[in-house]
Structures are given as structure tokens and as C-alpha cells.
C-alpha positions in Angstrom: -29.1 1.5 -23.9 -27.7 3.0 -21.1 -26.5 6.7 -21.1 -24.2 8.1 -18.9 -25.3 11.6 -17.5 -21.9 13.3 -17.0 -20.3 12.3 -19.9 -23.2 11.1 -22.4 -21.7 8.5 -24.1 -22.3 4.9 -24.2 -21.2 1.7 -25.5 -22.3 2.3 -29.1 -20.5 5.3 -29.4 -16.9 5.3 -31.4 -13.7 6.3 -29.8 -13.6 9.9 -30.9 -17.4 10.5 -29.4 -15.9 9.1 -25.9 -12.5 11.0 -26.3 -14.3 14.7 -27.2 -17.0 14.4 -23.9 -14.0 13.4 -22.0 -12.3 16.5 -23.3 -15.3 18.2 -22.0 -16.1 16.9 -19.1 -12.0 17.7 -17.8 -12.5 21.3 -19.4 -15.9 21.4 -16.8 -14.5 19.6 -14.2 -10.7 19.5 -13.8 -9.3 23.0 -12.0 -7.8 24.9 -14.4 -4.2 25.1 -12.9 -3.7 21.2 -12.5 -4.4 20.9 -16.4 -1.9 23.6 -17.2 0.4 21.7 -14.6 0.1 18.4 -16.5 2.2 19.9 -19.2 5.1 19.6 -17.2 4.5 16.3 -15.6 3.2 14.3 -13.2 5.8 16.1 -10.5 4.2 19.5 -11.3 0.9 18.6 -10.9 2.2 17.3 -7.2 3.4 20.9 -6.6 0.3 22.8 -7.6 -2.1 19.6 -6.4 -1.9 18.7 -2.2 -3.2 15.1 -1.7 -5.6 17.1 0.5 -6.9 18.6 -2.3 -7.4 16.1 -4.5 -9.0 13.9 -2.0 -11.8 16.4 -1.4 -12.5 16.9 -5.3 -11.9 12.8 -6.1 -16.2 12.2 -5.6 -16.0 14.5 -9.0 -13.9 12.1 -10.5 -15.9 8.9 -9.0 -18.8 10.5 -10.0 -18.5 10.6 -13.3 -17.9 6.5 -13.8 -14.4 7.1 -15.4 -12.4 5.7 -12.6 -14.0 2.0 -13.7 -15.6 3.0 -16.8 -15.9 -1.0 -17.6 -17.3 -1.8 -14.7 -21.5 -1.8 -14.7 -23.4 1.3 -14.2 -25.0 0.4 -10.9 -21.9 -0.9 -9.3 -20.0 2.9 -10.0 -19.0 2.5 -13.5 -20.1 3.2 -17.5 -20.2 -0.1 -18.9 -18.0 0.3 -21.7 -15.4 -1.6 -23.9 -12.1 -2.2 -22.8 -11.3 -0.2 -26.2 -13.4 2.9 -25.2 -12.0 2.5 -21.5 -8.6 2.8 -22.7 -9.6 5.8 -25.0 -10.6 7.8 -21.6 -7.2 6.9 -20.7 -5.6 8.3 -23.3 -7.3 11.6 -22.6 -6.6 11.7 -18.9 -3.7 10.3 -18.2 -1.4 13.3 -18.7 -3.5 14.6 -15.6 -2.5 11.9 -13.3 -5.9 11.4 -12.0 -4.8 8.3 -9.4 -7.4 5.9 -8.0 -7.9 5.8 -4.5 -8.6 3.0 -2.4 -6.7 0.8 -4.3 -7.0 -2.5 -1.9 -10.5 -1.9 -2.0 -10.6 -1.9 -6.0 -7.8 -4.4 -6.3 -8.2 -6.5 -3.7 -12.0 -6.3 -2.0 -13.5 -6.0 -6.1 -12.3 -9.1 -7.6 -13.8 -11.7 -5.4 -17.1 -9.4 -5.2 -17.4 -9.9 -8.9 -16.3 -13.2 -8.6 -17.8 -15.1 -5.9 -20.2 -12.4 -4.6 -24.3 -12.1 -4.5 -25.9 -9.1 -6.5 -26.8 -8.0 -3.2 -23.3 -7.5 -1.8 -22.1 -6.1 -5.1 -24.3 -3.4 -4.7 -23.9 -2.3 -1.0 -20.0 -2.4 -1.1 -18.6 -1.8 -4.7 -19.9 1.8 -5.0 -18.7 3.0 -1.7 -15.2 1.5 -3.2 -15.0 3.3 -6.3 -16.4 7.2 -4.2 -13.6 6.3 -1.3 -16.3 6.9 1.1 -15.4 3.5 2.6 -11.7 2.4 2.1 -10.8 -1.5 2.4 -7.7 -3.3 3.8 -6.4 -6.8 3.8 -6.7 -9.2 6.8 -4.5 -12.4 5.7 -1.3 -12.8 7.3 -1.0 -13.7 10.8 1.8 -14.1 12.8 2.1 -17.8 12.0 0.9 -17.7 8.6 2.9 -15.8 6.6 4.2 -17.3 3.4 2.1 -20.4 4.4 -1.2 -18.4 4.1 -3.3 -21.7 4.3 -2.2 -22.6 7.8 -3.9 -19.2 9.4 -5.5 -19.7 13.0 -8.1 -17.2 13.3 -11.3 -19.2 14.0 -14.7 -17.9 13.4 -17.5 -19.8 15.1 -21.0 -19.5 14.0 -23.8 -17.8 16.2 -27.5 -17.6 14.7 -26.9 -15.6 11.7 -23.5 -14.6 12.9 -19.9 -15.3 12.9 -17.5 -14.5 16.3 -13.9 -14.3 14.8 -10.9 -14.2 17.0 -7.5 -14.4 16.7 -4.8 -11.8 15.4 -4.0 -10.6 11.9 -0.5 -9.0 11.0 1.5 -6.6 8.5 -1.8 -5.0 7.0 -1.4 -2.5 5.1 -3.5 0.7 5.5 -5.4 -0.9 8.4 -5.0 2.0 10.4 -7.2 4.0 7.6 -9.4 2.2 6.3 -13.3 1.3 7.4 -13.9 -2.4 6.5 -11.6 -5.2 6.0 -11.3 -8.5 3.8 -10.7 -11.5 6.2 -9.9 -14.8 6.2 -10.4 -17.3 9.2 -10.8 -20.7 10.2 -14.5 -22.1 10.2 -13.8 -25.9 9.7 -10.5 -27.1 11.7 -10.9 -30.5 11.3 -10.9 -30.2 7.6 -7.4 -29.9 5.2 -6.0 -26.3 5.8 -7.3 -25.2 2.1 -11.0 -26.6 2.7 -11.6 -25.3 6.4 -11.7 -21.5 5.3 -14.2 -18.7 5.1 -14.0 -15.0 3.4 -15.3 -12.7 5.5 -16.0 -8.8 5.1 -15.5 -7.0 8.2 -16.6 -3.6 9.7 -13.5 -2.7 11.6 -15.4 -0.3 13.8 -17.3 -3.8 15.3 -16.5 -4.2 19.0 -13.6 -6.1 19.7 -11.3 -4.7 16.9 -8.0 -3.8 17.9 -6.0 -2.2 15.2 -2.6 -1.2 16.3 0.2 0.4 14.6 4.2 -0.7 12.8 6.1 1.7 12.2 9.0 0.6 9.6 12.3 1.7 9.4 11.9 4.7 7.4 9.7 5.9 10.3 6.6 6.3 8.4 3.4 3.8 9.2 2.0 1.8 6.6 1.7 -1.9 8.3 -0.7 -2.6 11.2 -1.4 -5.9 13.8 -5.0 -6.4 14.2 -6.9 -8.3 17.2 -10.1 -9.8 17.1 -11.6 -10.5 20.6 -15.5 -12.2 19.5 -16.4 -9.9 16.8 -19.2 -10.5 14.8 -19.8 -10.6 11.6 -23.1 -10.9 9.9 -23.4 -14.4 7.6 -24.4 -11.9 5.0 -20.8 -11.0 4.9 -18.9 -14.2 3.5 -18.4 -14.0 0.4 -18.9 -17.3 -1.3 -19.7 -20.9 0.6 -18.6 -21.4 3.4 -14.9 -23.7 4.1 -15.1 -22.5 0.3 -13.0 -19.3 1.2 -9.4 -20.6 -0.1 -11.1 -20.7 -3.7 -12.2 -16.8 -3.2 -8.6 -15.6 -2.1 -7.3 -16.5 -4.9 -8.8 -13.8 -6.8 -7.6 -11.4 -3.9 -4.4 -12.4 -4.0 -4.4 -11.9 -8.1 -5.5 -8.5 -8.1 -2.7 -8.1 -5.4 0.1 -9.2 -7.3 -1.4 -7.4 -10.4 -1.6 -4.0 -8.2 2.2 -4.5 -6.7 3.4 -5.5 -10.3 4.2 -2.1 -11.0 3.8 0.3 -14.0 1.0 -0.8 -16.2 -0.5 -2.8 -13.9 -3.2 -0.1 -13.2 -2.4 -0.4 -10.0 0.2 1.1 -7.3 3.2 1.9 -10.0 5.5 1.7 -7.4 6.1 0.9 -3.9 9.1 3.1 -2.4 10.8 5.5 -4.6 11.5 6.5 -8.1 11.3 5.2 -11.4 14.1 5.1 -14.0 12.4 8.2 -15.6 13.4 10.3 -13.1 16.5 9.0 -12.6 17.2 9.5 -16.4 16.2 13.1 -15.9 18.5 13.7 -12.7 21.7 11.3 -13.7 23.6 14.1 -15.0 27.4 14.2 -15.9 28.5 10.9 -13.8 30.2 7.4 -14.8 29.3 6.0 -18.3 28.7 2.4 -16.2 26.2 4.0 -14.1 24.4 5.6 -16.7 24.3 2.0 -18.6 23.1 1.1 -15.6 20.2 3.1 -15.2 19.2 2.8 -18.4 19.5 -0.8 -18.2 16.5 -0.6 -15.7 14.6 1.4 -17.5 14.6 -0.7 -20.8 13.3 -3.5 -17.5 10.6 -1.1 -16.9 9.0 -0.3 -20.1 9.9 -4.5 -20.9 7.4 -5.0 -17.7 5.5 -2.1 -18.6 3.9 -4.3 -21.5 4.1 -7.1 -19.7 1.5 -5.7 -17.4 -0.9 -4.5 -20.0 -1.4 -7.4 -21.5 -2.7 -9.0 -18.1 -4.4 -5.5 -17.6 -6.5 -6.1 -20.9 -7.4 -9.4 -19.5 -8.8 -8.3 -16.6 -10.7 -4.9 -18.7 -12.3 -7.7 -20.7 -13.7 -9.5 -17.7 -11.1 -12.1 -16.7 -9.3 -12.5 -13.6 -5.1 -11.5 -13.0 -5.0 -15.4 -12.3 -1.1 -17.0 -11.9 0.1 -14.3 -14.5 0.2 -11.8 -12.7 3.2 -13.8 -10.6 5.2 -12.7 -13.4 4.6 -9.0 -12.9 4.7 -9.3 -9.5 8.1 -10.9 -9.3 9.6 -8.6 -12.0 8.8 -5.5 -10.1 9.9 -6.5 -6.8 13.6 -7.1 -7.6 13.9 -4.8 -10.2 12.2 -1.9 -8.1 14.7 -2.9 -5.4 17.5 -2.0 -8.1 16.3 0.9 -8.9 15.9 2.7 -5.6 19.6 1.3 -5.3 20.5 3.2 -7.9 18.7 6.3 -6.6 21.3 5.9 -3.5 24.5 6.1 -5.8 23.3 8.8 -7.2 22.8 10.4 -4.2 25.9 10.0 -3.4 27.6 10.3 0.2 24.4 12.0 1.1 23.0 8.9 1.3 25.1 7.6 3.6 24.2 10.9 6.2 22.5 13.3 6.7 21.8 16.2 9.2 18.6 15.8 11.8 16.8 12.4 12.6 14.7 10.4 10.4 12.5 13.2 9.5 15.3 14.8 7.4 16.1 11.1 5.7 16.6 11.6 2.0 13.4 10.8 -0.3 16.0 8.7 -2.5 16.8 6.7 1.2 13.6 6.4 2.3 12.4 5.0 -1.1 15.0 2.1 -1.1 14.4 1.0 2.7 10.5 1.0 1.5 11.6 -1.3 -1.3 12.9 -4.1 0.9 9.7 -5.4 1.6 8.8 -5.4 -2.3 10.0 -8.9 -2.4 7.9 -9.9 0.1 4.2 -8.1 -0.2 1.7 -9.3 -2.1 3.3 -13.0 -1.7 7.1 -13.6 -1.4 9.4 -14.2 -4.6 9.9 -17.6 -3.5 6.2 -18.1 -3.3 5.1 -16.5 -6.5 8.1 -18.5 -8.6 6.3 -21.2 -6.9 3.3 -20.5 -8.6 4.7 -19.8 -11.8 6.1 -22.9 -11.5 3.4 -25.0 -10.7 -0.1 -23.0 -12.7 1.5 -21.6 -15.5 4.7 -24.1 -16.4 2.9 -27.2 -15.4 5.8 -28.3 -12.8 4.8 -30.7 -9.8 3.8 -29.3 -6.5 6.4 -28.8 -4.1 6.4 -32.0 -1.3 4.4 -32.0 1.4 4.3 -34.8 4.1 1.1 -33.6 5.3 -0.9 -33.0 2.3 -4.7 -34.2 3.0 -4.2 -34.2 7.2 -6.7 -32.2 8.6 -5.6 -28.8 9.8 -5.5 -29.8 13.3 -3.2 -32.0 13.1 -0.8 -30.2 10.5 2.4 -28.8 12.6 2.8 -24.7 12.7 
């Protein structure tokens, strides 16, 4: 039996053994003043704790396995139970000890486990869980938005190569990140669903252009990516070939599950603030807004659970699968109401304010972010779609070119 070295605990010990080394191992290893922070909240420990700062001490965190303490020793984790995962939780949670590279752990991890060899398990999921190589999503293309399955970008094999070209579009982090999931077109003559390959791509390869959208609250988050012939090693496609429709789908599960909001273990929220802050702000104002707000937080903690329950799924070695839909469909609207509400709190000062863009209101900024909520990690539309059709058992939606080969399907 495997024994972790930092915290020295393993599967066969109970949940007070896991929760007393944890205790130790933050005493050790957590600086002092962000623990004496977290007993004011996770907005104090932002005051004491630059993102700087914590970026440089996360390989302390990733070292010690806790950041995917169920995950398998050799891919970054302790192998534990979901039950002694969540007891680490317990323990560090007040500290607000954030993941980073979340696409890499939501999005590049779940098809690696799924559909990957031990080989490429082992060269790319430890990198994910130190942040030493951070991972963004190359799906959408200009053309290919909600209908993901009619994407253009070709890749042609070469020897023991691929050459991929073609252009990728709203993806997020590109800008920042070292390596890529991908999908293109490697079979054109087949049905758009069966002609398509998962790739993993190094976007410092020749021929990668990665160029910058800046959204309306003037930050960048979304990027357009070209491909001009770059290769890709066949030791990056993850799964068969023409088989890389299948391996998306766990992609685009752990992407819903990520966007679904709190509880999801992923990114809480997208834009803005939550109802508990708005509680702790809302003040002396109109009894309707008040019901209001607290309306939306009764959503939250509703979706909250919601979101655990998919979360324990996933702890216990299954897959997000259509579920997550429902988280994902949940948050967007209802984060959308909430940064909303932020505004009318606000008052007239979010209607104007003095300087440009850079002087926008935090409560401003957070509800422009949130208008894409409805519309990352799959539309509404789209998701209801799938709710509809995997988990209530409704018939597809018609399609006069079902079984045409992609070539011939109009875009």
C-alpha cells in the first residue's frame, strides 16, 4: 500500500488520520497570515494573498497530491476515497486553496482518463495538476459554433504526423496557455460525427497563430487561433482515429460541469458576485429587492447540491455525462440574474461612471462578463437539447441531412 510522503496517509486510513496530517501539513506549509486571513473570508485572504503570490507557492500545494487527491499517485494525486477526498476538503476549504489550470483539469483530464494510453496519461496529466503546462480548448470555429460537429479544420496525415489547418475561435485562455485540446477533420467524406480526430497540440509548433478578443468589459479572455500545416505527432490523438466525436464528449462534460457553478468544483462563477455577497452588502433598501436577492441565493445553494451530487459521481470514477446540462443551464441564467442584481444595487453608479473602462465598476464589469454564460461551455438551447434527448428520452431534433457525408452537408 501506497504512502504518501507529505502527508502520510493512505487509503486505509480513517477520516480523522487524513483530517489531523492535513492540519499539519497546512500548519507546515500554508503562510501564516493567509490562515489567519481565512477567518474572515475568502475576500480577506484576496487582500493579504496577490494571485502572484499564490501562483509561485501553488507547486507546494500540487505537490502534496491534495489538489486531486483521488486521482492515482503517478498521475499527481493520493489515490484516495472520494470520502477521505472530501475530508481534505473539509479541512482546507476555509483557506480557499483554488485549482489552477482548470481547462486543463476539467477539460484536457477527462478524455485522458477516458480514452487515453498509460503513456499519454503519464507525460501530460502531472504537468496539469503542477500548472507547469496550462491547457486551452480548440473547438469552435467560425462556422461551427453551436453545430460543433460541422467544424472544417482538416488534418492530413504525414508519416507519423498530422498537418492541421484551419482556424479555431472564442478560446478561452489561449493566449496563456502551452498546449491545446483540438478537434479537426480527418475523414471528410464520412457523416460530420464519424470524420473527427482529438488532437493535443503544442501551441508553440510552427504555424500557430494565436491572436487576441478583447470583450466589452475590456479585459481579454477569448482568442482566434490559425493553424497554417502544423504538425502534430500521431502519438498525440487521443483515441482512434474519425473516433474523436466519441472523446469530446467527455470534454465537453467536464466543461459544462466546470461552468455549472458553485459545487461543481470547478470555476464557481464566471463574471461577478454571488448572492453571499450581495446578502452582505444589500443594506437598508426595498423589501422586493431584498426578496429578490434572497430568492437567488435559495437558487444557489438549490444548484449548489445539485452540483455535488454530479461532483461525487465524477470523485467515484464516472464521467459528468448529460447531467451536468442541468448544472450548466441553471448557472448560466441564474448567474446572469444575479450580476443584474449587483447593478441595482449599485445604483446610478452603474449607469456612469468617471474615467474609461478601466474605472468600470467591478459590479458592471461582472454582469457584461455574464452575458456570454448562456453561451460557453455549449448554449442553453443546446444543452436543453441534450437534456432533452440523453437524459428525458425525447426524439432527436430533425435533420434532413442526417447520414450525408460531411462534404456534402450545407455550412
Amino acid at each position: 500500500m501506497y504512502t504518501n510522503m507529505v502527508l502520510g496517509v493512505s487509503r486505509t486510513d480513517d477520516l480523522d488520520t487524513i483530517r489531523a496530517a492535513v492540519n499539519d501539513w497546512v500548519e507546515g506549509h500554508v503562510p501564516e497570515h493567509w490562515r489567519q486571513a481565512a477567518a474572515d473570508g475568502r475576500a480577506a485572504i484576496r487582500a493579504v494573498r496577490p494571485r502572484s503570490d499564490y501562483e509561485a507557492w501553488y507547486p507546494t500545494f500540487a505537490a502534496s497530491g491534495m489538489a486531486v487527491a483521488t486521482w492515482p499517485v503517478a498521475y499527481g494525486g493520493l489515490d484516495l476515497t472520494v470520502d477521505q477526498a472530501r475530508a481534505i476538503e473539509g479541512v482546507i476549504g476555509p483557506l480557499n486553496l483554488g485549482r489552477l489550470n482548470p481547462l486543463g483539469l476539467h477539460n484536457a483530464a477527462p478524455p485522458l482518463f477516458a480514452y487515453g494510453t498509460e503513456e499519454q496519461r503519464l507525460r501530460y496529466l502531472p504537468p496539469i495538476v503542477r500548472n507547469e503546462e496550462r491547457w486551452c480548448q480548440l473547438f469552435s470555429e467560425p462556422g461551427a459554433g453551436s453545430d460543433l460537429a460541422s467544424l472544417a479544420m482538416r488534418a492530413e496525415v504525414d508519416g507519423d504526423e498530422w498537418v492541421l489547418t484551419g482556424q479555431k475561435v472564442w478560446s478561452t485562455w489561449a493566449h496563456r496557455s502551452e498546449f491545446a485540446i483540438c478537434l479537426a477533420r480527418t475523414d471528410p467524406d464520412a457523416t460530420k460525427r464519424k470524420g473527427i480526430s482529438y488532437f493535443l497540440v503544442d501551441l508553440a509548433s510552427p504555424g500557430v497563430d494565436v491572436r487576441e478578443l478583447k470583450h466589452m468589459g475590456g479585459e481579454v479572455d477569448f482568442n482566434e487561433v490559425w493553424f497554417e500545416e502544423v504538425r502534430v505527432p500521431a502519438f498525440n490523438v487521443v483515441g482512434a482515429v474519425n473516433d474523436g466525436w466519441r472523446v469530446a464528449g467527455a470534454t465537453l462534460a467536464g466543461e459544462r460541469q466546470m461552468v455549472a457553478g458553485s459545487g461543481s468544483g470547478g470555476v464557481d462563477r464566471i463574471g461577478g458576485s454571488g448572492s453571499d455577497r450581495l446578502l452582505s452588502a444589500i443594506g437598508d433598501v426595498d423589501p422586493s429587492l431584498r426578496d429578490r436577492v434572497m430568492g437567488l441565493h435559495s437558487e444557489e445553494r438549490i444548484r449548489s447540491w445539485t452540483n455535488a451530487r454530479v461532483r461525487a459521481t465524477v470523485k467515484a470514477g464516472g464521467t459528468p455525462g448529460p447531467a451536468a446540462s442541468i448544472g450548466k443551464v441553471h448557472q448560466g441564467q441564474l448567474n446572469q440574474h444575479l450580476q443584474l442584481a449587483a447593478c441595482d444595487l449599485l445604483g446610478p453608479a452603474a449607469n456612469a461612471w468617471d474615467g474609461d473602462w478601466l474605472e468600470m465598476p467591478y459590479e458592471v464589469k461582472g454582469m457584461i462578463r455574464s452575458r456570454a454564460n448562456t453561451i460557453e461551455g455549449g448554449t442553453t438551447e443546446i444543452n436543453k437539447n441534450v437534456l432533452g434527448e440523453k437524459v428525458l428520452g425525447l426524439p432527436r431534433e430533425p435533420d434532413p441531412h442526417h447520414g450525408a457525408p460531411w462534404k456534402e452537408v450545407p455550412r
